[in-house]
Structure formats: structure tokens, C-alpha cells
Backbone as a printed PyTorch tensor [residue, N CA C, xyz], in Angstrom:
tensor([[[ 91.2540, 130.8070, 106.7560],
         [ 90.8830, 129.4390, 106.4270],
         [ 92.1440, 128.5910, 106.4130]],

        [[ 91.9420, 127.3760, 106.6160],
         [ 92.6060, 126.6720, 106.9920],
         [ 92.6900, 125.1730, 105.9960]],

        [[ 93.4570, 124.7530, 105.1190],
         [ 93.2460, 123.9150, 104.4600],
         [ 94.4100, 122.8450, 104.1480]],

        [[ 93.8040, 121.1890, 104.4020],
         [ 94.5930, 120.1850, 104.1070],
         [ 94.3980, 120.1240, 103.0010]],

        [[ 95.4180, 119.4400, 101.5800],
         [ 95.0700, 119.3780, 100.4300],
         [ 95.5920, 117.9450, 100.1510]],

        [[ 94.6480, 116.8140,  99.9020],
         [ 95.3730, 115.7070,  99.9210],
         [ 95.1890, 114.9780,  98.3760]],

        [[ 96.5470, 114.6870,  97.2710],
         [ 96.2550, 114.3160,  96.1670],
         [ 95.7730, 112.8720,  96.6060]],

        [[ 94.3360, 112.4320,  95.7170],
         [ 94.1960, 110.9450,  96.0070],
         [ 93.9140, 110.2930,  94.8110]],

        [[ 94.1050, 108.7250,  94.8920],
         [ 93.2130, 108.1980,  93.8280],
         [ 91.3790, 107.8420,  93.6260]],

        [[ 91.2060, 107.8890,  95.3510],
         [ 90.2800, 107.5100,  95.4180],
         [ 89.7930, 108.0060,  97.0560]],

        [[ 88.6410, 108.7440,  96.9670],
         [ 88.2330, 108.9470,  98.2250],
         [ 86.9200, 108.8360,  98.3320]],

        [[ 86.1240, 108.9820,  99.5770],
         [ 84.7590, 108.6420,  99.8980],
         [ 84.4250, 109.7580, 101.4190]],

        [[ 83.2940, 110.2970, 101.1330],
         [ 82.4830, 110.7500, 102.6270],
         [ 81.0760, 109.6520, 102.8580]],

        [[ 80.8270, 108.9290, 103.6200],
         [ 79.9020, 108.4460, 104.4980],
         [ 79.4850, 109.0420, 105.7730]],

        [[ 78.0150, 109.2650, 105.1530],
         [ 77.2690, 109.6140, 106.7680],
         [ 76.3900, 108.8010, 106.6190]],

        [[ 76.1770, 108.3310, 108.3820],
         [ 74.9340, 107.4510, 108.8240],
         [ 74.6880, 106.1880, 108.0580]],

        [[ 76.0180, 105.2720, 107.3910],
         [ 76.1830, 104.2610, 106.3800],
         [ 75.9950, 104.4820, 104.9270]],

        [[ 75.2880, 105.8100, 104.2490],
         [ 75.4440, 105.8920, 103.2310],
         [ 76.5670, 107.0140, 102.3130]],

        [[ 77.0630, 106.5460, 101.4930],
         [ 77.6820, 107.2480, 100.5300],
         [ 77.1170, 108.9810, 100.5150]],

        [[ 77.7500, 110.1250, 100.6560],
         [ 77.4390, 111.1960, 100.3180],
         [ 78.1240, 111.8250,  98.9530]],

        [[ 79.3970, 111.1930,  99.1600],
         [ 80.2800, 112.1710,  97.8040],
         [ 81.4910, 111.0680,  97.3760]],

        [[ 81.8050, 110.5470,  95.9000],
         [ 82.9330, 109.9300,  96.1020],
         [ 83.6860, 109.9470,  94.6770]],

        [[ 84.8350, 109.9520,  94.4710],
         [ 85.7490, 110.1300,  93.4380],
         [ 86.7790, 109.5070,  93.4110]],

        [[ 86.8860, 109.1160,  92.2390],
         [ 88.3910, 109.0120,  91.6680],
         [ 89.4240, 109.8820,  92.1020]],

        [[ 90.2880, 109.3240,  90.8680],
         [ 91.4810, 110.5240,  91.2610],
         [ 91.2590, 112.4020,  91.5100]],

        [[ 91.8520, 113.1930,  91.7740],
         [ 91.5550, 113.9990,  92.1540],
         [ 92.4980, 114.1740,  93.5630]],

        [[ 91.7150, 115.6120,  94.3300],
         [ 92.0090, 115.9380,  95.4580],
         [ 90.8980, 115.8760,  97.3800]],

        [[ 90.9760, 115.4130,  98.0100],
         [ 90.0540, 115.8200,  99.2270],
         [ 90.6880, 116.8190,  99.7820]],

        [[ 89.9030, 117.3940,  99.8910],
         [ 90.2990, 119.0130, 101.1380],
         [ 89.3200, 118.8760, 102.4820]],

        [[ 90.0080, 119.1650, 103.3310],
         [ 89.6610, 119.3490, 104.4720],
         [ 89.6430, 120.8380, 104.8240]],

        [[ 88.4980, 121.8330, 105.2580],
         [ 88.6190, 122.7440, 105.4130],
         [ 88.3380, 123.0880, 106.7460]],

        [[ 88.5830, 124.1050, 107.5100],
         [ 88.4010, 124.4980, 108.6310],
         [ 88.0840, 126.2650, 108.2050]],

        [[ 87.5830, 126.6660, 109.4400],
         [ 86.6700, 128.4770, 108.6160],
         [ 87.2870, 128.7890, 110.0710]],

        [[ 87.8310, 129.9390, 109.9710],
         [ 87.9700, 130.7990, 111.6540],
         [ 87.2290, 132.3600, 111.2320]],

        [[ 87.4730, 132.8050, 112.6660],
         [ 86.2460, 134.0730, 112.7540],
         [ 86.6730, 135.2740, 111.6700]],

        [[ 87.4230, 135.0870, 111.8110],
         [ 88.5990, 135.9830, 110.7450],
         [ 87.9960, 135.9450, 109.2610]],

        [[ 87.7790, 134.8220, 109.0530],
         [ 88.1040, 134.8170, 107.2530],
         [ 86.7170, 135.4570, 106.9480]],

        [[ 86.8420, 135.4990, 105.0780],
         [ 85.8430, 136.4540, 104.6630],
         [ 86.2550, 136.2120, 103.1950]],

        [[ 85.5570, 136.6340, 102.2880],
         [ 85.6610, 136.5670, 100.8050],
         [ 86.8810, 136.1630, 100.1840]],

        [[ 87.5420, 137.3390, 100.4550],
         [ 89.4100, 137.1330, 100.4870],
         [ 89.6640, 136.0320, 100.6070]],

        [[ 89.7380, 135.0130, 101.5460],
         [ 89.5570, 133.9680, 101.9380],
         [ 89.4960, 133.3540, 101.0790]],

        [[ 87.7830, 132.6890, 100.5220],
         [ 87.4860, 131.8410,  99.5440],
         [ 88.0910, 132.2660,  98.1380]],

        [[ 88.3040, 133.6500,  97.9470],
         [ 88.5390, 133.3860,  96.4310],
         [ 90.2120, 132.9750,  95.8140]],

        [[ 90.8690, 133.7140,  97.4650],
         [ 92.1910, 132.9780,  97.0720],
         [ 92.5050, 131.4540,  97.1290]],

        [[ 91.7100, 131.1130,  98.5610],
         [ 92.4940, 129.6060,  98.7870],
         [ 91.7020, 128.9810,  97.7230]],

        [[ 90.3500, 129.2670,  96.8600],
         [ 89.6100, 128.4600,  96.1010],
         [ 90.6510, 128.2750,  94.8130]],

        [[ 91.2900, 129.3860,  94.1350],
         [ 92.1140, 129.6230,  93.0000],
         [ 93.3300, 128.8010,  93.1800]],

        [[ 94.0160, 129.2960,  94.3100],
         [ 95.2080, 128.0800,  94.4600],
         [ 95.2450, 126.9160,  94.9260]],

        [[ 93.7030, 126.7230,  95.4680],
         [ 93.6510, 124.7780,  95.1120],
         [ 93.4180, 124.1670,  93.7550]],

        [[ 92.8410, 124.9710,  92.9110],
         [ 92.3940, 124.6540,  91.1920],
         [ 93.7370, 124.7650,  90.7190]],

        [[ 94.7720, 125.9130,  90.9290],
         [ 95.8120, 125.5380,  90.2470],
         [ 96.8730, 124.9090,  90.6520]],

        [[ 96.9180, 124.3750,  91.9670],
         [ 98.0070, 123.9180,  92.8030],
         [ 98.6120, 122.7280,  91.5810]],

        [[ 99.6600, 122.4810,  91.1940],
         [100.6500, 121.9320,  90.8350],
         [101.4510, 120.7040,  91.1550]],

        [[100.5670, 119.9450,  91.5570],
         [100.8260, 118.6020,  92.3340],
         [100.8270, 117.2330,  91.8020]],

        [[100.2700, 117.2260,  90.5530],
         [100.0220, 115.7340,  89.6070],
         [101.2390, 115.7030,  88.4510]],

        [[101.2370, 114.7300,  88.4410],
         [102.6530, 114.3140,  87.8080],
         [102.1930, 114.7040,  85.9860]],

        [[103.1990, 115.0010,  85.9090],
         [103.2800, 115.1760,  84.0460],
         [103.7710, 113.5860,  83.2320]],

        [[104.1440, 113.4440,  82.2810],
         [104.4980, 112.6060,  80.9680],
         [105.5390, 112.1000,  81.5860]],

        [[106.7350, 112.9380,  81.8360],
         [107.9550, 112.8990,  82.4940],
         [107.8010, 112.4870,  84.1100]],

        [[106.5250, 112.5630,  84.6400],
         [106.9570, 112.0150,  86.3950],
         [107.0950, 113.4140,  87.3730]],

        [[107.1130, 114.4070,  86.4260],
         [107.2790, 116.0470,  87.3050],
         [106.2590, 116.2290,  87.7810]],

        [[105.9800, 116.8070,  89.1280],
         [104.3760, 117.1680,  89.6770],
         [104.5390, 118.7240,  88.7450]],

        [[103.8700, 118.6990,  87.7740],
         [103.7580, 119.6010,  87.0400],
         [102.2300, 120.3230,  86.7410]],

        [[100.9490, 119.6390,  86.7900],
         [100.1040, 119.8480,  86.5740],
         [ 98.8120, 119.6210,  87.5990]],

        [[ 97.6640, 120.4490,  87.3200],
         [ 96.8960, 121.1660,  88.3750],
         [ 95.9280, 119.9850,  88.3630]],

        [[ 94.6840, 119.9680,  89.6610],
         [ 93.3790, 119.0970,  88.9910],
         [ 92.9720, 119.1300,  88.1870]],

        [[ 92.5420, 120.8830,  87.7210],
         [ 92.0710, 121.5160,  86.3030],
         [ 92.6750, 120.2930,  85.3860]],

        [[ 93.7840, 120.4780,  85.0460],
         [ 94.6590, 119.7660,  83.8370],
         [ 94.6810, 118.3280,  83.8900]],

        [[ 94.1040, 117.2390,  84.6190],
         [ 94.3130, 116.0220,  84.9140],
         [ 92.8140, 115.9600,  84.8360]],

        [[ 91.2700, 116.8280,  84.8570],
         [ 90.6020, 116.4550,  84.7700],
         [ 89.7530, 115.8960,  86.3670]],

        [[ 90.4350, 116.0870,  87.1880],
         [ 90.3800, 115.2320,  88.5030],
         [ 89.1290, 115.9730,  89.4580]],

        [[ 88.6680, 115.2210,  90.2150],
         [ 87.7990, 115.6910,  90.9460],
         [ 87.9310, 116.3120,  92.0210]],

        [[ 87.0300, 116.7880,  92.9130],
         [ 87.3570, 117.2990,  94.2740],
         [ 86.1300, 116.5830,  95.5970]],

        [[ 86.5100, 116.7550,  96.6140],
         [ 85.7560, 116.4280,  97.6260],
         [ 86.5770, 117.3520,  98.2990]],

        [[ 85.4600, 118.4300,  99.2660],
         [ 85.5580, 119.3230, 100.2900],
         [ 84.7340, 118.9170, 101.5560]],

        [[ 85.4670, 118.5110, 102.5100],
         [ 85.2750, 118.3380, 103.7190],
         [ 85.2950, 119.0940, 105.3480]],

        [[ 84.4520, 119.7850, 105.4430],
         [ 84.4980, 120.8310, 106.7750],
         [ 85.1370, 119.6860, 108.3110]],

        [[ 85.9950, 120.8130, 108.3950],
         [ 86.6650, 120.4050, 109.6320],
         [ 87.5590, 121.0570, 110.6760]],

        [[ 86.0980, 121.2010, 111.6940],
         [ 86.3650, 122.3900, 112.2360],
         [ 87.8910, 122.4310, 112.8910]],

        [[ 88.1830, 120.8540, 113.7360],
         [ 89.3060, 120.9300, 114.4960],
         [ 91.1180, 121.1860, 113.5020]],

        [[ 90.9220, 121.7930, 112.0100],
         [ 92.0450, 122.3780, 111.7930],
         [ 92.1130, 123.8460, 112.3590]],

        [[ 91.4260, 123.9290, 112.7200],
         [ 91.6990, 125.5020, 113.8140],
         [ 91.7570, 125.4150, 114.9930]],

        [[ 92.5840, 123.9860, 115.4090],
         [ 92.8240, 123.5430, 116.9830],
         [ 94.0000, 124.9250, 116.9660]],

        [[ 93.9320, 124.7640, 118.3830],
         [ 95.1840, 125.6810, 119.2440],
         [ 95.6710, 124.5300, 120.2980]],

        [[ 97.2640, 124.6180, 119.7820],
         [ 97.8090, 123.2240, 120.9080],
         [ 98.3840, 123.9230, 121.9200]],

        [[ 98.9170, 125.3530, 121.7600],
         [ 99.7550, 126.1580, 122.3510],
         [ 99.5630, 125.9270, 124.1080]],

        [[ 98.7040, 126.0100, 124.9930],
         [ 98.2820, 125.6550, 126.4400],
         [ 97.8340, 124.2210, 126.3690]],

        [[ 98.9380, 123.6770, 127.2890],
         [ 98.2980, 122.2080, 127.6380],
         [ 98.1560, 121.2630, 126.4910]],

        [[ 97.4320, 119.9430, 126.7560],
         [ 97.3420, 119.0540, 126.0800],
         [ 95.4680, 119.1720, 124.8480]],

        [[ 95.1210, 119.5680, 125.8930],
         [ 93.7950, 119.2800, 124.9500],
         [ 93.7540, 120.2920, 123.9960]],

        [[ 93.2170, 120.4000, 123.0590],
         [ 93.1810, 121.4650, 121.6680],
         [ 92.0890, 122.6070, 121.8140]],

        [[ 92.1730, 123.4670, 122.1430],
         [ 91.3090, 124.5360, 121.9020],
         [ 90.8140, 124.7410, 120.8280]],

        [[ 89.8240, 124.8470, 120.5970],
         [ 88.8750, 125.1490, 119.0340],
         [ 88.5110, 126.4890, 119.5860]],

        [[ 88.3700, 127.7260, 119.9110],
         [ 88.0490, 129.0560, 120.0190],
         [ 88.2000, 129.8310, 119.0060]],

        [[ 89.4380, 129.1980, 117.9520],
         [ 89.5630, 129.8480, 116.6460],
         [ 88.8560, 129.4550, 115.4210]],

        [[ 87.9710, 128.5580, 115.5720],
         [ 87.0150, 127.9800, 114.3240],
         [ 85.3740, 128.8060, 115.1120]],

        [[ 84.9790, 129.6070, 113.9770],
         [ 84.0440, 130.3230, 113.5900],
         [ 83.0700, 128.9520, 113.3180]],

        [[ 81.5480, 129.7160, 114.7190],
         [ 80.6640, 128.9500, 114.5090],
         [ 79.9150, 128.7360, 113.5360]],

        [[ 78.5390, 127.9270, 113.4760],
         [ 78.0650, 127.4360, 112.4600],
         [ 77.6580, 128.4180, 111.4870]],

        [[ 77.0620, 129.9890, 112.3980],
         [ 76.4050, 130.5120, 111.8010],
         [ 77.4570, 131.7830, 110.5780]],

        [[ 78.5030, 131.1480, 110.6020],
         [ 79.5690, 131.8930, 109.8140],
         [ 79.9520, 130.9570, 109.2620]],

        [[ 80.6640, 129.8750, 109.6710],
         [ 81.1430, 128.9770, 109.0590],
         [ 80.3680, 128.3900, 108.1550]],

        [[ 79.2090, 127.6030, 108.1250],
         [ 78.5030, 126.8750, 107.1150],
         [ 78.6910, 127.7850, 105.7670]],

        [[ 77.9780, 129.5580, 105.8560],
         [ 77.8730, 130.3870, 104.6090],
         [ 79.3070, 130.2590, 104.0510]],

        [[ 80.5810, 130.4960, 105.0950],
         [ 81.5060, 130.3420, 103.7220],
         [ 82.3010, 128.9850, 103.3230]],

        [[ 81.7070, 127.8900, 104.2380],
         [ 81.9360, 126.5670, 103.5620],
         [ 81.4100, 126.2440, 102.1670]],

        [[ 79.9450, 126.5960, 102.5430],
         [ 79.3480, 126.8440, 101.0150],
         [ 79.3750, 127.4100, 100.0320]],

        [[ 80.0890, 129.2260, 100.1410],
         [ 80.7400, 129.7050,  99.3490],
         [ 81.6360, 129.3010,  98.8840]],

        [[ 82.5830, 128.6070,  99.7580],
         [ 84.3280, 128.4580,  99.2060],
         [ 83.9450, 126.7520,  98.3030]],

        [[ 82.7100, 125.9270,  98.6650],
         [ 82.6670, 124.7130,  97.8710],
         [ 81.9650, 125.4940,  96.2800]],

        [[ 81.2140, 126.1240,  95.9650],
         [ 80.8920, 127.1580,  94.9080],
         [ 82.0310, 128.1160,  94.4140]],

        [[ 83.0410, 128.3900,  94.9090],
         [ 83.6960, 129.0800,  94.2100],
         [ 84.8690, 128.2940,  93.4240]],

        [[ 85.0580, 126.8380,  94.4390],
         [ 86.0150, 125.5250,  93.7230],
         [ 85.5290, 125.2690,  93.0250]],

        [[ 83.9870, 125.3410,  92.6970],
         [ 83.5660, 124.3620,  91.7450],
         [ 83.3310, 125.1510,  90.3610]],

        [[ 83.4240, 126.3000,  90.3720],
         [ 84.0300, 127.4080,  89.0430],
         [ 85.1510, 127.4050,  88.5110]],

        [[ 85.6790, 127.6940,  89.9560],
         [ 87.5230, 127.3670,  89.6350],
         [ 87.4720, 125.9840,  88.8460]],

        [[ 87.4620, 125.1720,  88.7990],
         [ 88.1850, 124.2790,  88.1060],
         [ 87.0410, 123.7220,  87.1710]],

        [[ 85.8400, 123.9620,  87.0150],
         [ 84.4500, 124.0020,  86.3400],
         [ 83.5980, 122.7450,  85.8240]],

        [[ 83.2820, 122.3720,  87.3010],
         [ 82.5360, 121.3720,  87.6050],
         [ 82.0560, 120.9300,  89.1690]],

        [[ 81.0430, 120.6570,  89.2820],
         [ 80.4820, 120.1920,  90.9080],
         [ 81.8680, 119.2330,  91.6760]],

        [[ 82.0050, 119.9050,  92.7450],
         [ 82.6790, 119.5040,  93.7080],
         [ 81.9140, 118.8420,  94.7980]],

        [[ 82.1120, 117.3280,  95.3130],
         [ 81.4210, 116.2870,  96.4390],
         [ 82.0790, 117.1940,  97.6380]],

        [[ 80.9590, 117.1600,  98.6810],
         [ 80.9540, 117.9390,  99.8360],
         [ 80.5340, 116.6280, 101.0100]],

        [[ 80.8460, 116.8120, 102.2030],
         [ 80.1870, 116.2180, 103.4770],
         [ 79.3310, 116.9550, 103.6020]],

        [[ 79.1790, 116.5010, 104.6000],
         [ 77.7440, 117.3830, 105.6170],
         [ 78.2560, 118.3290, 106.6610]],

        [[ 78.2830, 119.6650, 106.8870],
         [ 78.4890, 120.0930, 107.7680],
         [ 77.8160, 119.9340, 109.3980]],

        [[ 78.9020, 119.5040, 110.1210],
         [ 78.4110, 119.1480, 111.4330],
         [ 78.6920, 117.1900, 111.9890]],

        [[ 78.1470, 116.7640, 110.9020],
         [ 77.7120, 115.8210, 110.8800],
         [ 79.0040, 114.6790, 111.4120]],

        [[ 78.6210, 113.4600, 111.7690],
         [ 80.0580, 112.9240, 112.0020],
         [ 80.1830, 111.9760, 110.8340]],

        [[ 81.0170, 112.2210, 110.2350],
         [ 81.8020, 111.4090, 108.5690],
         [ 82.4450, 110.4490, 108.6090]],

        [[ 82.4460, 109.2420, 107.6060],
         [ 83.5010, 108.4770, 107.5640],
         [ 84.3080, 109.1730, 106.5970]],

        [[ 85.5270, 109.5130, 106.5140],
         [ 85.9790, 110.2570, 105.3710],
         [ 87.1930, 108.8720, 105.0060]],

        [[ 87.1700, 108.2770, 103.6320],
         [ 87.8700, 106.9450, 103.5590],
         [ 88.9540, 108.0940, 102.0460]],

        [[ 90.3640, 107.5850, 102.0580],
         [ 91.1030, 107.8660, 100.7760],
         [ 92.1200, 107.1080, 100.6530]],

        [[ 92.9760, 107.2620,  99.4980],
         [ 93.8980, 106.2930,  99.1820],
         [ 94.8420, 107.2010,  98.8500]],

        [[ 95.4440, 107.9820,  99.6430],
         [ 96.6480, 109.3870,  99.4400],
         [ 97.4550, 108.6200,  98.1650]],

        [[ 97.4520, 109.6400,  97.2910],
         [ 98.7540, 109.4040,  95.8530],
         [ 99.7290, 109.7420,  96.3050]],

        [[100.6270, 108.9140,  96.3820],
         [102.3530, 109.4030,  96.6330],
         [102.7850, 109.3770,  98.0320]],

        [[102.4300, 109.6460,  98.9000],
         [101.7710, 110.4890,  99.4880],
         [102.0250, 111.9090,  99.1640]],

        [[101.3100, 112.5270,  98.7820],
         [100.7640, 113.8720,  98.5370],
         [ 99.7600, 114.9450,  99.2790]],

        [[100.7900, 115.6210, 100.0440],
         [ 99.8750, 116.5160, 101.1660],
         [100.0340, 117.5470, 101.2340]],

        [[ 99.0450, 118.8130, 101.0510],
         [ 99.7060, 120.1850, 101.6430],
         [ 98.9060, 121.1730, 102.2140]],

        [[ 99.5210, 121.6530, 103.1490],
         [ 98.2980, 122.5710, 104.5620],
         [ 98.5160, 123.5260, 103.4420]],

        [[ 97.4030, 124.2960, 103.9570],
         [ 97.4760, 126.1930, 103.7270],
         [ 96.6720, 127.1940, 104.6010]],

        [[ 97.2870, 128.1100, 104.8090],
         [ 96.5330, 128.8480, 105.6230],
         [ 96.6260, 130.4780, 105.2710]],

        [[ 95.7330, 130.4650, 104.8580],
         [ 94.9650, 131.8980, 104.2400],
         [ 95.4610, 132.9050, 105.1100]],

        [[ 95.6620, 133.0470, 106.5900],
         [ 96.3890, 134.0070, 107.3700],
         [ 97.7970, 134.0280, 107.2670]],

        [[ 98.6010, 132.6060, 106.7340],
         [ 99.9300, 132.8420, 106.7330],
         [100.3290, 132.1160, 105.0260]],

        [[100.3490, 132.9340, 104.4010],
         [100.6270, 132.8320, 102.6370],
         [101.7970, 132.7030, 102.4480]],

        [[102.3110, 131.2050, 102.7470],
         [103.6110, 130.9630, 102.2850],
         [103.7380, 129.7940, 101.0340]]])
């Protein structure tokens, strides 16, 4: 799995003109699923987005997690973070796991965030085409990728 982690103050998913999911401060994630992933998967990248360490403390230190700020989440499927740029110009998607894999652990990994940090997490629609609108804090950004744990 494949994941953008973006601290915001404010984000929004729209499909088809209406509102689906929207929050305050907090985080949006963008996720992408490849053929590869599997449980392992969701329960790690779910744990170290709940505790990731990115919101500022008393002092101004990114010291503290969503958990600890109270903050919300929005999880957003997206398949093209499992582009391949490596040949040529156009992006290969061959490494994002179709619907019939991907949706079950989109839905797992939005259920296992929403334990982790213990409360309903706003989701898009899988498939669907999104307006995804945010207001990045700081700017505050960070990939992860469940195959390479750095």
C-alpha cells in the first residue's frame, strides 16, 4: 500500500456536486492498494497513520499524533499512487490491484483507521471521479509505502 498523508485544516470529497465526507483539522490520505498487499498491510500503515507525529505541540514541535489533537481523517482511494514512471512518459498502473481486491482492503484499512484512532473516518467513493478540495497545514506531507518501511 501506498500512502499520501496530508496534515490539513480543512478538507472535502465531492461526488456528482454533493458533499460525501468533510473535516476540519485533521489528516486526508490518499491511498492506493497493489496486488501485493494483504492484512500486514492495513494493520501497519493503519497504526502509523494514528500515531504519526506531525501536529505541533504548546512549544511549535510537530510532536503530537491525530489521536492527540483530536483531529479527523478522510481516506481517499487512489489508484494512480501505484503509477510506474520507469518506461516512457505515460504511467503504468499494472501495479494497483483491481477492484475486486482493492475495494475489500480499502474498506478494511478505512475500519481499521477508524479503531486506530477511535472514531468514523470520511471516505470517497471508490471508483468514482472526486473533487477532493484541502487547505495543506504547513505544508505538511508524507508518502509511505508498506513495501519500502523507511
Amino acid at each position: 500500500m501506498r500512502a499520501v498523508i496530508q496534515r490539513v485544516s480543512s478538507a472535502s470529497v465531492t461526488i456528482d456536486g454533493a458533499v460525501r465526507s468533510k473535516i476540519g483539522p485533521g489528516l486526508l490520505v490518499l491511498l492506493g492498494v497493489g496486488h501485493e498487499d494483504g492484512c500486514e498491510d492495513i494493520d501497519w500503515l493503519s497504526k502509523k497513520i494514528a500515531c504519526l507525529r506531525i501536529f505541533n505541540d504548546a512549544e511549535g514541535v510537530m510532536n503530537l499524533s491525530v489521536v492527540d489533537t483530536g483531529g479527523d481523517i478522510i481516506v481517499v482511494s487512489q489508484f494512480t499512487l501505484m503509477a510506474s514512471t520507469k518506461k516512457g512518459n505515460r504511467p503504468s498502473y499494472i501495479g494497483a490491484a483491481g477492484h475486486e481486491k482493492a475495494i475489500p482492503l480499502y474498506n478494511q484499512f478505512c475500519k481499521a483507521l477508524s479503531l486506530a484512532i477511535g472514531k468514523p473516518v470520511g471516505t470517497g467513493e471508490f471508483g468514482a471521479d472526486m473533487k477532493v478540495a484541502l487547505v495543506n497545514d504547513g505544508p505538511v506531507t508524507i508518502c509511505i509505502d508498506t513495501k519500502n518501511k523507511e
